[in-house]
N, C-alpha and C positions, 0 to 999 in steps of 0.2 A: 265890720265887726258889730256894727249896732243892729244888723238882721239877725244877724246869729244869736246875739244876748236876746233880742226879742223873744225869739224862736225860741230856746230854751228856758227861757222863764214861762211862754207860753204852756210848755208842755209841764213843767212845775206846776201850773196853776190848775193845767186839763187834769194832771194826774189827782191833785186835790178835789178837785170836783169830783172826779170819779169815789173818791175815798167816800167824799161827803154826801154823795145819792145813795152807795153801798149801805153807812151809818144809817139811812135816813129813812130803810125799809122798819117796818115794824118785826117784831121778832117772829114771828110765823113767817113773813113771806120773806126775811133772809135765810131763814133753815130751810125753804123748799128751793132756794137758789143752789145753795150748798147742796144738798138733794139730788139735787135733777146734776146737777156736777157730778156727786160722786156716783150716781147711777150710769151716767153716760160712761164713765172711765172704767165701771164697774162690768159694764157689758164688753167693753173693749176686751181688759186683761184678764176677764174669768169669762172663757166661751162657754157655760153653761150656766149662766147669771140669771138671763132671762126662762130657762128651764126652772129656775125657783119659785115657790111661791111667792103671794103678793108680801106674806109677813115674816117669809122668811129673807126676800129681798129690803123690806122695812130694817129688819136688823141688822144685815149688814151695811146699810147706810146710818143707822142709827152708831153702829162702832166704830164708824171714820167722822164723826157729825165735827167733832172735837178736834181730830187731827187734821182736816182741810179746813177749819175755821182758823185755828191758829195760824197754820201755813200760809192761810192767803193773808192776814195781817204781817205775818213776817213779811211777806214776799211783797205785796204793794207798798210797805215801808221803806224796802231794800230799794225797789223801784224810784221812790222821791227821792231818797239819800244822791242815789248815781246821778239822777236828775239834780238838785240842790247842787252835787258839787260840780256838773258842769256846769251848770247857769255862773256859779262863781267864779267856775276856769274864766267867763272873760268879762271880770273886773279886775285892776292892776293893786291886787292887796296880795300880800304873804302869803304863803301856803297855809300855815296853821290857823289864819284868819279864816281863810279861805273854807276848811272842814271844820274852826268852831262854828260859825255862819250856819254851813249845811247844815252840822248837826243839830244847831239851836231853832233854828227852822223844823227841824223834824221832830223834834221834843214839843214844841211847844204847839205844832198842830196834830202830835198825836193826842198831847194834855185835852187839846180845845177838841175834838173828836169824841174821845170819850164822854167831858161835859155835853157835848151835842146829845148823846144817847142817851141819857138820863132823862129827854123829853119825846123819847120814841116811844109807843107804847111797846111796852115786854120787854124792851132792851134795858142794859146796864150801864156807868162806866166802872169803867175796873184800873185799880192801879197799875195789876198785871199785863192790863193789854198795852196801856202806856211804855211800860217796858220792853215789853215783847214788840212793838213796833219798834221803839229806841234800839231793840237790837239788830232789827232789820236795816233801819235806817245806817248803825252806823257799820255794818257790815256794807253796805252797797256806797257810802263814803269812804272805808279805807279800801276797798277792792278799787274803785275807780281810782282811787289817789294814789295806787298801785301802779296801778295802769298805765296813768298820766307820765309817771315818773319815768317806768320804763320805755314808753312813746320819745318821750324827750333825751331820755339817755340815747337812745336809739339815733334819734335824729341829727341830735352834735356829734355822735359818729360818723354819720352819712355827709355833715356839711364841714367837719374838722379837714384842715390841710393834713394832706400826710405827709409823715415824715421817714427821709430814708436814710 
């Protein structure tokens, strides 16, 4: 059990890191990140993308700049949350302990993320993004703790005696 708890707080902490390099670009070279993102996805599902000009391919990355920025804060919040609550799965505390933990965990390093960006050049923090991780995070908390619940109903079926 104490590999596994390793192992999963490891990946808690890798995924924080990753947050925390992402934060830590200055704001030009996170929107060429994003960019070069929505360029590449943009060549995939429009086969005539790269038949565009160079500014009229600028614009259409410039009108997704907003929707894959958000997206990916949801989505690597949703990320920690499911990470957060199995690192919890294997401490012997309550269940509701269990996802306030996760979730206070992902509140409080999406609060400390945003104050990080306030010393990036160009970047911001924003209360909104706070939230909009909090909403990631706690969708990827109650999906897992779904999950979990279902696994284990699941499983005292498989090991219950039957009865005839």
């Amino acid at each position: 059990m104490w590999f596994t708890r390793a192992a999963l707080w490891s990946l808690v902490a890798l995924c924080m890191a990753f947050i925390f390099f992402m934060s830590a670009k200055p704001a030009q070279q996170s929107s060429q990140v994003s960019g070069q993102f929505i360029r590449s996805v943009a060549a995939i599902v429009t086969p005539d993308f790269s038949a565009l000009s160079e500014d009229e391919q600028d614009t259409v990355v410039e009108s997704f700049q907003h929707v894959v920025r958000k997206g990916a804060h949801f989505s690597i919040y949703l990320l920690l949350g499911v990470l957060c609550l199995l690192a919890m799965q294997t401490h012997q505390v309550k269940t509701g302990v269990k996802i306030g933990v996760s979730l206070g965990i992902c509140l409080l390093y999406a609060a400390s993320d945003e104050l990080h960006q306030l010393f990036i050049d160009g970047r911001s923090g924003q209360v909104s993004d706070v939230l909009l991780d909090f909403c990631g995070s706690t969708v990827g908390v109650l999906l897992t703790a779904g999950l979990v619940i279902l696994i284990r109903r699941h499983l005292r079926k498989r090991t219950s005696p039957v009865s005839s």
